[in-house]
C-alpha positions as CSV (number, residue, x, y, z in Angstrom):
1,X,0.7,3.9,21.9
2,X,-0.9,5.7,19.2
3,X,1.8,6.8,17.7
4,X,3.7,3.4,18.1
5,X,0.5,2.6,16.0
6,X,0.6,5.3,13.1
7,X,4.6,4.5,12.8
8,X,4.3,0.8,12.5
9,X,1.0,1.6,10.0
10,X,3.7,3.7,7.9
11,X,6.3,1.3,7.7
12,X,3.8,-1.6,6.6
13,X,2.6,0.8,4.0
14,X,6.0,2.1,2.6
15,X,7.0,-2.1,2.3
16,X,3.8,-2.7,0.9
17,X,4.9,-0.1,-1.7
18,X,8.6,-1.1,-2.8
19,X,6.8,-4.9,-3.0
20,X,4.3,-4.0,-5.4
21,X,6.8,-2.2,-7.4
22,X,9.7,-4.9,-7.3
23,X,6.1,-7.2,-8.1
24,X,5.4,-4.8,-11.2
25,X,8.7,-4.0,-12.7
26,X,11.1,-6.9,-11.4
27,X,13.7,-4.1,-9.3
28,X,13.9,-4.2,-6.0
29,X,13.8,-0.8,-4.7
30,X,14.1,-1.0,-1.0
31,X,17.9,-3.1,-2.2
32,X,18.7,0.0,-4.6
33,X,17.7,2.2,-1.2
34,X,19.7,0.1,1.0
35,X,23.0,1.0,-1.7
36,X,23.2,-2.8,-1.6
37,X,24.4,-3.7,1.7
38,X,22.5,-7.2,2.3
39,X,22.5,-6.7,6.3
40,X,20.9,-3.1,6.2
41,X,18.3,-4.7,3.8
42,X,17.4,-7.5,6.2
43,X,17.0,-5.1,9.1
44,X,14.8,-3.3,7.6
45,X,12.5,-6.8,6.4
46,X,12.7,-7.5,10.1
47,X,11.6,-4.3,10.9
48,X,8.9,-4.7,9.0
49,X,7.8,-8.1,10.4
50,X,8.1,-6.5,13.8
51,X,5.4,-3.7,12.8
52,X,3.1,-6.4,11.3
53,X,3.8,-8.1,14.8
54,X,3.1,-4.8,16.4
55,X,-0.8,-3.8,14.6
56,X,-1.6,-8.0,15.5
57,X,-1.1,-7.5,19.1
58,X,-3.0,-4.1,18.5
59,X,-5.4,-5.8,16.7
60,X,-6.1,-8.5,19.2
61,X,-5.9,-6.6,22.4
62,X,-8.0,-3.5,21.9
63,X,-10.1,-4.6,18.9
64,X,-11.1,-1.3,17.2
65,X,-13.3,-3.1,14.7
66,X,-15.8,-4.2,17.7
67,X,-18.3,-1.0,17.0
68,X,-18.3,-2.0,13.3
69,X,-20.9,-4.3,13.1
C-alpha cells in the first residue's frame, strides 16, 4: 500500500514536471519522450489520472492529515 502510494506520488510529480516545462517553454517533453507515438502518450496521461485517482482514495480513506490540526 505504501509503496502503491510513493509510486503513484512519483508519477504525479514527474507529470507535474514535463507540464510546467511544456507551460514554460511551449515543448512538450513527455510527446518528445514518447518518440511521438500519440497512443503511448495517452497511456501514459491515463496513467497519470489513475495515480491522482489512486492518492484521492488514499486521501479519503485513511486521512493522514487528521493529527495535523
Amino acid at each position: 500500500m505504501k509503496l502503491t502510494t510513493f509510486i503513484c506520488c512519483g508519477i504525479l510529480i514527474a507529470f507535474g514536471t514535463f507540464a510546467s516545462v511544456f507551460a514554460l517553454t511551449g515543448f512538450d517533453l513527455l510527446f518528445f519522450l514518447c518518440f511521438g507515438n500519440v497512443i503511448l502518450y495517452r497511456s501514459l496521461l491515463s496513467l497519470s489520472g489513475m495515480g491522482a485517482a489512486w492518492l484521492l482514495f488514499w486521501l479519503i480513506c485513511f486521512r493522514p492529515t487528521k493529527f495535523l490540526s
